[in-house]
N, C-alpha and C positions, 0 to 999 in steps of 0.2 A: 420236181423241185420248182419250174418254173411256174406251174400251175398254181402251189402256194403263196409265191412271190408275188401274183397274179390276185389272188385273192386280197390279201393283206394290202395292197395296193388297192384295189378297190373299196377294203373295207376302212381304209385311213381315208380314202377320198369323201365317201359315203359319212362318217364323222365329222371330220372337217365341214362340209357342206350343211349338214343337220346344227352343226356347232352354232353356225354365222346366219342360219336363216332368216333372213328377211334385214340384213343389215343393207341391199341392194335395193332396197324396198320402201326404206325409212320416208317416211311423206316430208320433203325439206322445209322448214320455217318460210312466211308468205315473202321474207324480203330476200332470200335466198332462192327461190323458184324462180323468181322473174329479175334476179342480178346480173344477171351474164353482160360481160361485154363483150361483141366482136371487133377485132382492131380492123379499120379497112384500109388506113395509111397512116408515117406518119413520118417525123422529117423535125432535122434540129435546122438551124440555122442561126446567122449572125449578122447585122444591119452597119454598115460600114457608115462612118458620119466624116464627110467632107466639112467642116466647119459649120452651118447650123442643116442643109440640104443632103440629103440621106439619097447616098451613091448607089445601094440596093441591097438584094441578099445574095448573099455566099454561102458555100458550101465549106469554109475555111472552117478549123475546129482553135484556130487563136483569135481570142477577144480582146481589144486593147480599150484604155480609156475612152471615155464618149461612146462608143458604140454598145451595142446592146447583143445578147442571144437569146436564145427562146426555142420552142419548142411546139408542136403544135402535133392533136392528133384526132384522123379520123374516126370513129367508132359509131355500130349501132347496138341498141338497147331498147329494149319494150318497159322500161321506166319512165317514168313522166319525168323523174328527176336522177342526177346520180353525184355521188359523193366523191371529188378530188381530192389527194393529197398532194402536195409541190414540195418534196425533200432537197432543200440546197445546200450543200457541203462546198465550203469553201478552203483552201489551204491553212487559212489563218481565221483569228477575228476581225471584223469590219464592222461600221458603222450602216444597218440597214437602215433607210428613210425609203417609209412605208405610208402611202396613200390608202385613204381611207376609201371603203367601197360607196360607189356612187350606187344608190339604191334605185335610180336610174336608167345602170348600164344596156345596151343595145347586145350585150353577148349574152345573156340571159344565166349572170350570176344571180343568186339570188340570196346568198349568203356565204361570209367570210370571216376567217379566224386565222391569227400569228401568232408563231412561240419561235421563241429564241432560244438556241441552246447552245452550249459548250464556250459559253462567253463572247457567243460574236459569231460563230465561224460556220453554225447553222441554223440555217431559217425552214422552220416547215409551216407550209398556209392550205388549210382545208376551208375547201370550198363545197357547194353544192350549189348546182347549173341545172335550166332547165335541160330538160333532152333536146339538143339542138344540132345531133349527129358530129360536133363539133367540140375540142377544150384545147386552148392553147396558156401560153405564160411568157413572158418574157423580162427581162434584168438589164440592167446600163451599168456598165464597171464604174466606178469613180475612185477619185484618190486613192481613197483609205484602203480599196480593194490589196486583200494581199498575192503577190502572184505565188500562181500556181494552179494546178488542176482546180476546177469542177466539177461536181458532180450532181446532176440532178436526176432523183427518182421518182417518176411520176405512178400513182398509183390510183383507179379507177376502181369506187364500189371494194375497199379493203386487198383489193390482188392490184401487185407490181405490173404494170402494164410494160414499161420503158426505163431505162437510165442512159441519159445522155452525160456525156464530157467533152469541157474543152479547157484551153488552155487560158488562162486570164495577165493579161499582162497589162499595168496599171500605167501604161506610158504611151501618149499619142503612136498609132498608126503612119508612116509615112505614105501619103499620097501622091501621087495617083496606086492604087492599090495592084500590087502586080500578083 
């Protein structure tokens, strides 16, 4: 009996495998061969603002007006270029004021695009950076902001790399920050 058992098991394996052949094999499309990203660090943070002189970074996950949060991460890739998405979920809707890309820039964006969705309350901005082992991003609360969580999804080359959260509260910091 077990010898049967034994068989049939071999002979389902033997199928299955004849079934799928060569799905481990398939040759990937040229921007999927060399897409991979490896994450090698990476770290959220929030920039405390003393009146107009910036007191530093913290490791605090609440953001109040005037200061800013942001995100930044290390990664390598054998692309010349890779594609960022910046998914920002906000509590409510707000009023984004959105700077236009300096075609310029020293961080080696190279191109930029914004959509607004759900009335205000999310922003996603796809970029595409040289390979600079390097992508970061960063936001400043103001008024309109509404409180409550954030949530940002960062995603590298179509795969979620990160989501960070903090907390946004739209009302000066009392300083000295304790």
């Amino acid at each position: 009996m077990n010898l049967i058992k034994h068989l049939v098991l071999v002979l389902f394996v033997f199928v299955f495998i004849s079934a799928n052949a060569g799905i481990g094999s398939a040759t990937p499309k040229a921007k999927d061969s060399s897409s991979y990203i490896d994450i090698t660090k990476d770290w959220q943070y929030i920039e405390i603002s003393g009146g107009n002189q910036w007191d530093g970074f913290y490791k605090d996950k609440t953001v109040h007006l005037d200061e800013s949060f942001g995100w930044e991460v290390e990664y390598s890739s054998p692309d010349d270029e890779i594609e960022v998405v910046e998914r920002v979920e906000l509590a409510g809707p707000t009023k984004w004021i959105l700077s236009p890309l300096d075609e310029n820039n020293l961080a080696g964006v190279l191109s930029e695009s914004n959509r607004i969705f759900d009335q205000g309350r999310v922003l996603e901005t796809r970029t595409v950076w040289k390979n600079t082992g390097e992508v970061y991003s960063s936001h400043t609360v103001i008024e309109d902001d509404p409180e409550g969580e954030v949530k940002i999804t960062v995603l590298i080359n179509d795969r979620v790399v990160r989501v960070y959260k903090w907390y946004l509260i739209p009302k000066p910091r009392v300083i000295p920050f304790q």
